[in-house]
FIKOL-401671 format. One record per residue (C-alpha): residue number from 1; x, y, z; residue in three letters. Coordinates in nm, 4 decimals. Each point is the difference from the previous one (the first is absolute). Example, Ala and Ser with C-alpha at 12.3 -4.5 7.8 and 13.67 -1.06 7.14 Angstrom:
2
<rec i="1" X="1.2300" Y="-0.4500" Z="0.7800" aa="ALA"/>
<rec i="2" X="0.1370" Y="0.3440" Z="-0.0660" aa="SER"/>
This chain:
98
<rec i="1" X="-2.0378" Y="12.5893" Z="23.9433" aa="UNK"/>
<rec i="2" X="0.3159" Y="-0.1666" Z="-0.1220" aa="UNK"/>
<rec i="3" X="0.2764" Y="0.1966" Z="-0.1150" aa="UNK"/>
<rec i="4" X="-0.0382" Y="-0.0996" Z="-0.3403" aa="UNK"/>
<rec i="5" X="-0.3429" Y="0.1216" Z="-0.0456" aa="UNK"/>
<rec i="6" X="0.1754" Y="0.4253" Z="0.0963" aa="UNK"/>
<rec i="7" X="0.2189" Y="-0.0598" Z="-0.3223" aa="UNK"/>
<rec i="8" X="-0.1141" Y="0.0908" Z="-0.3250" aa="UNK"/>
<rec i="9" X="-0.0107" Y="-0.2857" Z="-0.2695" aa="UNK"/>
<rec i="10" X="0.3320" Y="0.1448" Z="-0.1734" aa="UNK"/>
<rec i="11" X="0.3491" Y="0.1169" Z="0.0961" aa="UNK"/>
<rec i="12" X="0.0172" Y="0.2754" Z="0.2601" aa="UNK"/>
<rec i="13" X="0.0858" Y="0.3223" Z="-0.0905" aa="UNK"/>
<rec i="14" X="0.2872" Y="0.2015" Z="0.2124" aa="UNK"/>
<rec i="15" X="-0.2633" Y="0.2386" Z="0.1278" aa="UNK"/>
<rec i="16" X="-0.2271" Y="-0.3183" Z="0.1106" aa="UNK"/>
<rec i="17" X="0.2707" Y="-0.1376" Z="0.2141" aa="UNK"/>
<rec i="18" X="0.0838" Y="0.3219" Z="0.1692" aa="UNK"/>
<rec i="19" X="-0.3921" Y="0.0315" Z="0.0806" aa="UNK"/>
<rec i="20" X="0.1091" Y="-0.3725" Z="0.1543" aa="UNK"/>
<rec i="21" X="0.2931" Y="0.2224" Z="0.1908" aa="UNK"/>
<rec i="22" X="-0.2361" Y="0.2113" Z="0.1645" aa="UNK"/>
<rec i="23" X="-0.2716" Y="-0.2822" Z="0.0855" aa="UNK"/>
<rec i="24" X="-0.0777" Y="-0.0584" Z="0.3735" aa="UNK"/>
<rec i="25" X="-0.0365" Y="-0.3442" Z="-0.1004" aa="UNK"/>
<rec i="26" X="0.3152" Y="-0.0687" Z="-0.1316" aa="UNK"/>
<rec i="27" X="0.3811" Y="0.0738" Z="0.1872" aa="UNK"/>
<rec i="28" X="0.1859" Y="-0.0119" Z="-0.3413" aa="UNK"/>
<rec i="29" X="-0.0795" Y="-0.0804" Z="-0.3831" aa="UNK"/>
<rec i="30" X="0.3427" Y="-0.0988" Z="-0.2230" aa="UNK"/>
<rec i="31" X="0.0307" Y="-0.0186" Z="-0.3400" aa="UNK"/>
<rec i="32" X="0.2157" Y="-0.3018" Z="-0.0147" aa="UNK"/>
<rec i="33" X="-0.0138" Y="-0.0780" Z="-0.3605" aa="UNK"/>
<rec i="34" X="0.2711" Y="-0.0304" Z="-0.1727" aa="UNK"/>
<rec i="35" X="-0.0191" Y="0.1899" Z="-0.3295" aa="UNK"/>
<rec i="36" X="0.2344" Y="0.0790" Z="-0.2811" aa="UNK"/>
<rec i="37" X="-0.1428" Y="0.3405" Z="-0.0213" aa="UNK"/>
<rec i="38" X="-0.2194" Y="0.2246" Z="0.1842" aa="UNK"/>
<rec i="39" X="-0.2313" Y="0.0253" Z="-0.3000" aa="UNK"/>
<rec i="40" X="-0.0507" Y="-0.3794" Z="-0.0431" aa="UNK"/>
<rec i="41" X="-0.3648" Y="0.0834" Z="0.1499" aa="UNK"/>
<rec i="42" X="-0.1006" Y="-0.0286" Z="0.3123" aa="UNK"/>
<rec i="43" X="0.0617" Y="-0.1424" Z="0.3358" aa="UNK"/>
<rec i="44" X="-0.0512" Y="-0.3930" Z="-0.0278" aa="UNK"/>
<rec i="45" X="0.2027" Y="-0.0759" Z="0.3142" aa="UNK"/>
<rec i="46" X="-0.0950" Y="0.1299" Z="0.3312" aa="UNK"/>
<rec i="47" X="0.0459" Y="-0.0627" Z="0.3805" aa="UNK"/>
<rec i="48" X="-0.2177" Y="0.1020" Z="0.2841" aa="UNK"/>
<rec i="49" X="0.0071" Y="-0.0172" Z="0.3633" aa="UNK"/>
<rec i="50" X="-0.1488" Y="0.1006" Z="0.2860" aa="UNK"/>
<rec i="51" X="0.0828" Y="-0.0643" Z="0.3450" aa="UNK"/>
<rec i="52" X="-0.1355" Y="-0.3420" Z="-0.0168" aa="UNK"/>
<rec i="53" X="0.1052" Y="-0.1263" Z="-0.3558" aa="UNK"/>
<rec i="54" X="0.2034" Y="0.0164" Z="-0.3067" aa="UNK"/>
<rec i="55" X="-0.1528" Y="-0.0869" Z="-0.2985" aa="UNK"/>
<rec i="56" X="0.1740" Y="0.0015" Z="-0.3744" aa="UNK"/>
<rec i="57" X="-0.2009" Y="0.0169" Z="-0.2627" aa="UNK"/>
<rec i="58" X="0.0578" Y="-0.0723" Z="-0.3747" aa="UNK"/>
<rec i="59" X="-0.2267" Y="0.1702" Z="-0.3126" aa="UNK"/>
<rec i="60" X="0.0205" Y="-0.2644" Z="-0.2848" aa="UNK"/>
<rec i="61" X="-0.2511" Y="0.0958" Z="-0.3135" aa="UNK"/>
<rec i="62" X="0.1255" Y="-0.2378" Z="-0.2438" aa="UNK"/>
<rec i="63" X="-0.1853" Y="-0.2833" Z="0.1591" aa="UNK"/>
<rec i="64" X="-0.2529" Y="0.2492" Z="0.1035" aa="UNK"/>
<rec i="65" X="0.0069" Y="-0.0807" Z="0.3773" aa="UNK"/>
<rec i="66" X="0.0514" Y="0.3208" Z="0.0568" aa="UNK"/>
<rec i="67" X="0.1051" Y="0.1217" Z="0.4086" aa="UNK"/>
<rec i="68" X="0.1381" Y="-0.3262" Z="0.1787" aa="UNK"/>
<rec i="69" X="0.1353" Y="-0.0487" Z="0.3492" aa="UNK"/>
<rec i="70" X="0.3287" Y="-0.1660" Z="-0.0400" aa="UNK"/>
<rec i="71" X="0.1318" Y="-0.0115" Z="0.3775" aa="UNK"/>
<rec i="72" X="-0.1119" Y="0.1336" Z="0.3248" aa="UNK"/>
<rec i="73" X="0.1981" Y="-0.0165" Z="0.3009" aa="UNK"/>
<rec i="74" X="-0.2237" Y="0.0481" Z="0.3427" aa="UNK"/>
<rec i="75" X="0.1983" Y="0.2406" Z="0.2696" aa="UNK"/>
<rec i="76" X="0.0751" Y="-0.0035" Z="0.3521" aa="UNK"/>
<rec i="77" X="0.1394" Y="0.3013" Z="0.2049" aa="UNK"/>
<rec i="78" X="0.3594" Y="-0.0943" Z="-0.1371" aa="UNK"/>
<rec i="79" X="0.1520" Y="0.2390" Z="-0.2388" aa="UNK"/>
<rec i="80" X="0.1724" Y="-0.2574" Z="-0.1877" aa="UNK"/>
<rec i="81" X="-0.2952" Y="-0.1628" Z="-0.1055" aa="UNK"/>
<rec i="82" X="-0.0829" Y="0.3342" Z="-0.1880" aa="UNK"/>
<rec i="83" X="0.3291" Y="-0.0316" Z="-0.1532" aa="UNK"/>
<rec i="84" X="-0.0009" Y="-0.3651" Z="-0.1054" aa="UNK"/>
<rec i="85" X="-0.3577" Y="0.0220" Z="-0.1101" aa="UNK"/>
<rec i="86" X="0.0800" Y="0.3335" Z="-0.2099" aa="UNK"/>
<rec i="87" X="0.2802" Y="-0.2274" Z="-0.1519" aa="UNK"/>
<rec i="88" X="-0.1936" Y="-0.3374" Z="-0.0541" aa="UNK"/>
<rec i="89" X="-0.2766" Y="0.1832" Z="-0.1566" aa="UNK"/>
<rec i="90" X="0.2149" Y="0.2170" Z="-0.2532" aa="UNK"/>
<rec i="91" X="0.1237" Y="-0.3724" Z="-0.0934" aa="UNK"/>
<rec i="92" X="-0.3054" Y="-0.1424" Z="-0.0338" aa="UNK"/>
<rec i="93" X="-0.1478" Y="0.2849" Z="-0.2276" aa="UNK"/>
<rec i="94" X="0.3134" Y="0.0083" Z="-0.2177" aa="UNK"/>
<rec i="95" X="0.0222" Y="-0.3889" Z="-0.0553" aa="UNK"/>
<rec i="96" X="-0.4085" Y="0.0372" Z="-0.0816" aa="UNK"/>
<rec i="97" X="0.0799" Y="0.2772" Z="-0.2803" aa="UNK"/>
<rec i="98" X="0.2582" Y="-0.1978" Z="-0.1596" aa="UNK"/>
């Protein structure tokens, strides 16, 4: 199962990505969108990781392909590969929303 097929077909919800929080399956879920204000809807940029990836993800509905993978960044057992893939993914979903 690909981690596109656990998101809904629609922006997250704040309670949806703390449910990510508290996954086994997941180290960390970020809302790295960035939005005007916190009612613009929902979350439509998102990171993940685990201890063997990084993955940013964009939400785009108004050419209705819905949850893409914009960047993922493989890990090793350096630190700063967490780091630098936390940062290249944020990128990556933030040039894909605008």
């Amino acid at each position: 199962m690909s981690v596109l097929d656990s998101l809904p077909d629609r922006p997250l919800t704040d309670a949806e990505l703390a449910s990510f929080n508290r996954s086994d399956a997941l180290d960390i879920a970020v809302d790295v969108a960035d939005r005007d204000s916190p009612d613009d809807g929902g979350i439509v940029g998102l990171l993940l990781a685990t201890e063997d990836w990084v993955k940013g993800l964009a939400y785009d509905d108004v050419e209705g392909e819905g949850w893409r993978v914009v960047e993922t960044t493989p890990l090793g057992d350096d630190e700063n590969e967490r780091y630098e893939g936390m940062r290249a993914g944020e990128a990556a979903v933030r040039d894909a929303l605008d």
